[in-house]
DOZAMAR-8919 format. One record per residue: z, y, x of N, C-alpha, C in turn; residue in one letter. Coordinates in steps of 0.2 Angstrom, whole numbers, padded with zeros to 4 digits, always signed. Last residue first. Layout:
ZYXZYXZYXA/...
REM end
This chain:
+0006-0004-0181+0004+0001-0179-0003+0001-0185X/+0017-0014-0185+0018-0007-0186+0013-0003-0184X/+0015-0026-0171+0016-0024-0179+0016-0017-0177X/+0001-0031-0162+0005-0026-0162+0007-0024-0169X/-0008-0041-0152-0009-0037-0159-0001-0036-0158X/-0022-0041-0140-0015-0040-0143-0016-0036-0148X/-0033-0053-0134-0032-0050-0139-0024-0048-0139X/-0039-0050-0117-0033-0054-0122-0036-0050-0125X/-0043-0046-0103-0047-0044-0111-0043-0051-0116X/-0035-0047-0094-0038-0042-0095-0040-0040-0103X/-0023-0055-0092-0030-0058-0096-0031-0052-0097X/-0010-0058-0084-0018-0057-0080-0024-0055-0084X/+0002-0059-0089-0003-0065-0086-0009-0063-0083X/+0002-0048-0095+0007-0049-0091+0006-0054-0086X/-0013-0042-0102-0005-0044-0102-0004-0044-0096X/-0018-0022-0101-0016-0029-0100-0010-0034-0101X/-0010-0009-0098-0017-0010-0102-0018-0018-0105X/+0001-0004-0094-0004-0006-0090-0010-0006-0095X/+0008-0003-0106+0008+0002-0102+0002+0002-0096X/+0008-0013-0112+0008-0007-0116+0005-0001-0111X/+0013-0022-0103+0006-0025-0106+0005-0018-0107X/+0026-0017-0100+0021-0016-0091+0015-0017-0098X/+0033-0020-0112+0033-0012-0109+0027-0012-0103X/+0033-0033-0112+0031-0029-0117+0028-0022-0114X/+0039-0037-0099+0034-0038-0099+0029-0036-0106X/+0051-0031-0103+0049-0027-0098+0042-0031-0098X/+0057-0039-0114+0055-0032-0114+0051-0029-0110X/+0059-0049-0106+0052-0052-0112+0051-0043-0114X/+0065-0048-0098+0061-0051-0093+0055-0048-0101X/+0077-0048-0107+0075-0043-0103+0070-0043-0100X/+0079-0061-0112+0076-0057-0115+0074-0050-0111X/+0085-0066-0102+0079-0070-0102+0074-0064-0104X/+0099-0069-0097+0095-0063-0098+0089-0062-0099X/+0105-0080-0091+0105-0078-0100+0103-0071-0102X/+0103-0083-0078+0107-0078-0080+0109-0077-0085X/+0093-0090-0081+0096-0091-0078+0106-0090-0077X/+0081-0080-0085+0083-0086-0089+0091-0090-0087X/+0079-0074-0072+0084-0070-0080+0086-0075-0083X/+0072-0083-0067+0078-0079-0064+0081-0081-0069X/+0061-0083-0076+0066-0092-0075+0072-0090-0073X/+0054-0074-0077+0059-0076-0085+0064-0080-0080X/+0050-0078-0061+0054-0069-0064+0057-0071-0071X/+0040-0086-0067+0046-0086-0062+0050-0083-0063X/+0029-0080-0074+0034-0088-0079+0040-0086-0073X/+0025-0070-0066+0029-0068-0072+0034-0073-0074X/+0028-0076-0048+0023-0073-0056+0027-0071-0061X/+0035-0076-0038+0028-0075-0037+0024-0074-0044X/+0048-0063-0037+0046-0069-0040+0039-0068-0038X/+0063-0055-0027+0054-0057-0027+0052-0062-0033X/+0077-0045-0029+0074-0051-0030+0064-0052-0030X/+0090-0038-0025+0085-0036-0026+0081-0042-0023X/+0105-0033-0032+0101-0037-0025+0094-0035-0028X/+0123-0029-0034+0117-0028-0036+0111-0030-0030X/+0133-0043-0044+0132-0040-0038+0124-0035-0040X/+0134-0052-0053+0140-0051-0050+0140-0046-0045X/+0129-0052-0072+0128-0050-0065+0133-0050-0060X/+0131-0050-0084+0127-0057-0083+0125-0057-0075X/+0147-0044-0091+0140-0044-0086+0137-0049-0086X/+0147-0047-0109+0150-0045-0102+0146-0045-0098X/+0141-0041-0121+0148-0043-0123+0151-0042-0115X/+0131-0027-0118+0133-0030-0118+0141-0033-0118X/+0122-0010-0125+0127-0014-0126+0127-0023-0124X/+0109+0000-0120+0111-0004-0124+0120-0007-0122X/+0093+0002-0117+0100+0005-0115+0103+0002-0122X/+0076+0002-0109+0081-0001-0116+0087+0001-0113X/+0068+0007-0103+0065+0004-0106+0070+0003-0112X/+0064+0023-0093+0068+0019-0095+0067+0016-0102X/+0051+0023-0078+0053+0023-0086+0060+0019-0089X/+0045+0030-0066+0048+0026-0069+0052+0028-0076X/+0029+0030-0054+0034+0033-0061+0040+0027-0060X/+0017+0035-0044+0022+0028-0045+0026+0033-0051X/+0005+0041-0040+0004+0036-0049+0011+0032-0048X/+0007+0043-0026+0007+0048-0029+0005+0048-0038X/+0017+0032-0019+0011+0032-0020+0011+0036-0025X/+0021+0035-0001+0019+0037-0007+0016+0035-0012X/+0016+0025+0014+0016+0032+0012+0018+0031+0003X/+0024+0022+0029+0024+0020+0023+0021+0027+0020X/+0015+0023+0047+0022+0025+0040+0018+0023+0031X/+0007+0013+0056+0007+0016+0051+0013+0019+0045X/+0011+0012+0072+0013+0011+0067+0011+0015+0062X/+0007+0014+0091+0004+0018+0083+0005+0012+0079X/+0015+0011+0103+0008+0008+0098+0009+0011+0091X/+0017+0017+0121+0019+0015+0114+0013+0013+0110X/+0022+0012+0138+0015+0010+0133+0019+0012+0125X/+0027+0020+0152+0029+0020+0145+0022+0019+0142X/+0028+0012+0169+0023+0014+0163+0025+0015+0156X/+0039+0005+0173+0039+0013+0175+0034+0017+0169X/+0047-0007+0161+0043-0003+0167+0044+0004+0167X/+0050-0012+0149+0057-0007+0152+0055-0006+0160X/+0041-0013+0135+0042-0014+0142+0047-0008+0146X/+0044-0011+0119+0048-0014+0122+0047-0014+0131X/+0035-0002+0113+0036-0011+0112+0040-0015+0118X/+0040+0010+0102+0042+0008+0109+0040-0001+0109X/+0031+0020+0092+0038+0015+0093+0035+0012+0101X/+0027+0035+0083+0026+0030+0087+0034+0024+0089X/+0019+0033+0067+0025+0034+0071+0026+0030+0077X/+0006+0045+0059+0008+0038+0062+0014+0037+0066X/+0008+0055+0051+0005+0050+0048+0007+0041+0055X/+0010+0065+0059+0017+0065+0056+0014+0057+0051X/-0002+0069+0064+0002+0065+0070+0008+0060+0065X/-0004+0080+0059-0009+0074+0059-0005+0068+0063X/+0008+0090+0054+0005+0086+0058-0002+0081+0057X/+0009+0097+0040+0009+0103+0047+0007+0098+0052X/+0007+0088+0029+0002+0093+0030+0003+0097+0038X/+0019+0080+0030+0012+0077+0031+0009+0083+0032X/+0029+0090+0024+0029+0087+0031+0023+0084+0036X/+0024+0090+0012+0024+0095+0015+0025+0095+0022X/+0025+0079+0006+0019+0079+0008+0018+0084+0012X/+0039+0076-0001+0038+0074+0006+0030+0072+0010X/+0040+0081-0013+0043+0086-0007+0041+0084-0002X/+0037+0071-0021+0032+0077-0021+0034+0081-0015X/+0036+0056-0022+0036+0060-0018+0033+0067-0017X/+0034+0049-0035+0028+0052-0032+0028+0054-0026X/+0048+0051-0035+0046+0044-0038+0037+0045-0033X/+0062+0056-0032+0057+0057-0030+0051+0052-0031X/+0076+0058-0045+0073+0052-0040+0064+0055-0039X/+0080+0064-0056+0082+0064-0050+0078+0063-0044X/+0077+0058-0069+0073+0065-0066+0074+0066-0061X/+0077+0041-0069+0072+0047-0073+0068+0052-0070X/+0086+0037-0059+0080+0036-0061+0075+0039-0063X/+0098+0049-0063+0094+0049-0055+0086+0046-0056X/+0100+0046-0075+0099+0050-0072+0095+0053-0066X/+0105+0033-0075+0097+0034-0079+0096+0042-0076X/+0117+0036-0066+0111+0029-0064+0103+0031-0068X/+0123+0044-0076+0125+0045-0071+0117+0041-0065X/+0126+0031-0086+0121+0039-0089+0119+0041-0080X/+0132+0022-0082+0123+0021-0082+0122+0027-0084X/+0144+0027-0078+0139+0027-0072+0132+0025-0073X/+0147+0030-0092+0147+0037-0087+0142+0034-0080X/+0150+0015-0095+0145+0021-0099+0146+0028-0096X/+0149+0005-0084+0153+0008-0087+0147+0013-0089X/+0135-0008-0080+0142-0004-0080+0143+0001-0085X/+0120-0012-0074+0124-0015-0078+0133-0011-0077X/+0103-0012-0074+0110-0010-0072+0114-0011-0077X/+0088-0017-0066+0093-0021-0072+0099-0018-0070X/+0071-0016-0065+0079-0014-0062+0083-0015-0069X/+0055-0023-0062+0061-0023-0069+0067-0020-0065X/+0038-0022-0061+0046-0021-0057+0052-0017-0062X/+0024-0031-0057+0029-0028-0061+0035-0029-0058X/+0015-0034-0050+0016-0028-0051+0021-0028-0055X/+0012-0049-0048+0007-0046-0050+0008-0037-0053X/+0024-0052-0041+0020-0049-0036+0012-0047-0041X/+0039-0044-0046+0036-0048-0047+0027-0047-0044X/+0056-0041-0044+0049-0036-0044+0044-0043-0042X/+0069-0033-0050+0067-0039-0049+0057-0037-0049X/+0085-0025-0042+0078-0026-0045+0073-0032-0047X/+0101-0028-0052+0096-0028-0049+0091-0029-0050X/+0118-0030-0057+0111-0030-0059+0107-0032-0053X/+0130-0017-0057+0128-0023-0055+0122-0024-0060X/+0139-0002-0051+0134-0007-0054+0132-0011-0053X/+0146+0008-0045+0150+0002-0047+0145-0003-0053X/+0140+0019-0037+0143+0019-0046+0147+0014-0049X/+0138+0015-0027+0140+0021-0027+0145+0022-0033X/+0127+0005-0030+0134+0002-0024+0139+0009-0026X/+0119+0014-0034+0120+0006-0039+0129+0003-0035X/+0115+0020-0022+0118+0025-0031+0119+0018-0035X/+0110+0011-0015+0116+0014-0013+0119+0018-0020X/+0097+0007-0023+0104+0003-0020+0109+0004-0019X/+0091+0017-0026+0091+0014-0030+0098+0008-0026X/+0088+0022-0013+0090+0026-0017+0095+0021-0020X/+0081+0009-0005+0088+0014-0003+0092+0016-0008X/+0068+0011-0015+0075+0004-0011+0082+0006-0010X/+0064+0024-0009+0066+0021-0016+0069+0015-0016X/+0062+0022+0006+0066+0028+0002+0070+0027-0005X/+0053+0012+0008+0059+0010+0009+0065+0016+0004X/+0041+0008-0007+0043+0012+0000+0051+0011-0001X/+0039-0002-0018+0037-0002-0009+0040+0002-0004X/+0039-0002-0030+0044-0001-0026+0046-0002-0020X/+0030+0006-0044+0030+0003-0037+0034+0006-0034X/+0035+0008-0058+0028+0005-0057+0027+0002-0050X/+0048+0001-0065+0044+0005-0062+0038+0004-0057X/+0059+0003-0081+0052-0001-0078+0050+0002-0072X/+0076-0003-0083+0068+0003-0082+0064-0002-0080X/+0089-0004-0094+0084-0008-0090+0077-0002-0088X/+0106-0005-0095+0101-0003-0095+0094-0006-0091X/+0121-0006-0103+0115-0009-0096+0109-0008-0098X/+0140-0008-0102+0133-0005-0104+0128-0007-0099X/+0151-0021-0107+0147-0016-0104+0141-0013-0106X/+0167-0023-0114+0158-0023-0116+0156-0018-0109X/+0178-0024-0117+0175-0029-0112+0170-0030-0112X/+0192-0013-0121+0186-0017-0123+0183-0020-0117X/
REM end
């Protein structure tokens, strides 16, 4: 058959390098294609796309695996005051050594991730895994749209409204109405 499977998460935030990393080298590891798409009013779509052992294998890591909060890496923070700033070299190759305090990335101890839909398709709508900026939400559909994966963009902006509190546009105090409830 020449159906793949593909999966979609929502996560709240995808700023530190560590979760970048994960998320791409376990997508390169597993033979998936997709990728992040992360939109600058906060929303962040991951789109994977392969064989039904590597999305289990992929939801896996996302779900429980993966340090989303960082819990193991506050215990580092605590033994230095120092372990907050890193120093770097700016380059003078004099006798005097100058270094300049960088701020390390830190955590963000409310970041989650949730998986949105799993499912079946006829074939990939992806050729590779990458990771993508849009400045709004309308641009982010435009990507997907592009692709013929429009409707993923229409999930994920469901799942951030529900979940955040707001749409997806910004309207804090929109009316939403919702069957079934």
């Amino acid at each position: 058959t020449q159906s793949v499977c593909v999966a979609l998460y929502w996560v709240r935030d995808m700023g530190h390098p560590y979760h970048r990393a994960k998320v791409d080298l376990n997508a390169q590891q597993n033979h998936i294609t997709g990728g992040v798409l992360e939109c600058e009013t906060g929303e962040v779509l991951v789109v994977a796309e392969g064989g039904e052992k590597a999305i289990k294998r992929y939801t896996r890591l996302m779900t429980v695996r993966m340090k989303w909060k960082g819990e193991d890496f506050y215990e580092e923070e605590e033994e230095e005051e120092e372990d907050e700033m890193m120093e770097e070299d700016n380059g003078n190759d004099g006798e005097e050594e100058t270094t300049t305090k960088v701020p390390r990335n830190k955590f963000n101890p409310n970041n989650e991730c949730e998986l949105i839909w799993t499912g079946m398709a006829v074939k990939r709508a992806f050729h590779s895994f990458m990771f993508q900026t849009a400045a709004n939400s309308t641009t982010a559909r435009k990507i997907l749209e592009a692709k013929g994966v429009a409707h993923y963009w229409d999930l994920a902006a469901g799942h951030y409204e529900r979940k955040v509190g707001y749409g997806a546009n910004g309207d804090e105090g929109a009316l939403r109405f919702r069957l079934g409830d």
